[in-house]
C-alpha positions in Angstrom: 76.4 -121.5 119.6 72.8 -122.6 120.6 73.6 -126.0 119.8 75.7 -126.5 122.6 74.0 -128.3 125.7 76.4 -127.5 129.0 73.7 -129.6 131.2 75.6 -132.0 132.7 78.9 -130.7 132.0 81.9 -131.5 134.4 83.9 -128.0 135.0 87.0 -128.2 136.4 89.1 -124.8 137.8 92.3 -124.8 136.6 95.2 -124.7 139.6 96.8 -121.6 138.4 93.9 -119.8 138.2 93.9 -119.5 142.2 97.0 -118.5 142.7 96.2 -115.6 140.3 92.6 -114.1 141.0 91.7 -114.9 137.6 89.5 -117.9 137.5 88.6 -119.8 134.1 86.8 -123.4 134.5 87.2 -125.9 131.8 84.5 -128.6 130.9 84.9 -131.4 128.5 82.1 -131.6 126.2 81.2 -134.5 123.7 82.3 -134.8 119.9 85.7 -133.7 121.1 84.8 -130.1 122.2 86.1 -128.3 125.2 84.4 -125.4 126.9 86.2 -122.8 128.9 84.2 -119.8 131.6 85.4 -117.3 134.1 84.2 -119.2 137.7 83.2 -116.0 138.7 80.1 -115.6 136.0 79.2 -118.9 135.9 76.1 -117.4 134.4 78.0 -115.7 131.5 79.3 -116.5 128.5 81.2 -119.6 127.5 84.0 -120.3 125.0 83.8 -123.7 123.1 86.5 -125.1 120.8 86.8 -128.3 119.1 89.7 -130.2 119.0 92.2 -128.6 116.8 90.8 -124.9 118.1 91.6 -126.3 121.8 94.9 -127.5 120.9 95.6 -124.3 119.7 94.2 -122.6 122.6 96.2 -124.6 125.1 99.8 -124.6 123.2 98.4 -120.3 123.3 98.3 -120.2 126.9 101.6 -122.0 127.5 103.5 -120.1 125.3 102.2 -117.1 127.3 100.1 -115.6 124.3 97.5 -114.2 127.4 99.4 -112.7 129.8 98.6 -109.4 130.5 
């Protein structure tokens, strides 16, 4: 989405991700949207949900729905 402005956006690393090797940072954007990157392209592309699509995305994740 090209409507998105990241400038300014607050990333945070998420604990887990360092005991892993596999790095995702998560930034809370405005209007309720969250946007999630791999630290190691911070360059690359970036995943943005909005509320209901994060909560999904979370409750995902817990539940193990990404584990390889």
């Amino acid at each position: 989405m090209s409507d998105i402005d990241l400038y300014g956006a607050i990333w945070r690393k998420s604990g887990f991700s360092a005991a892993s090797g596999n790095c995702v940072e998560v930034a809370r954007l405005s209007g309720q949207r969250f946007a999630v990157r791999d630290s190691k392209d911070r360059g690359g592309r970036v995943l943005v949900f909005g509320g209901p699509g994060w909560s999904a995305f979370v409750t995902a994740v817990k539940g193990g729905d990404f584990d390889l």
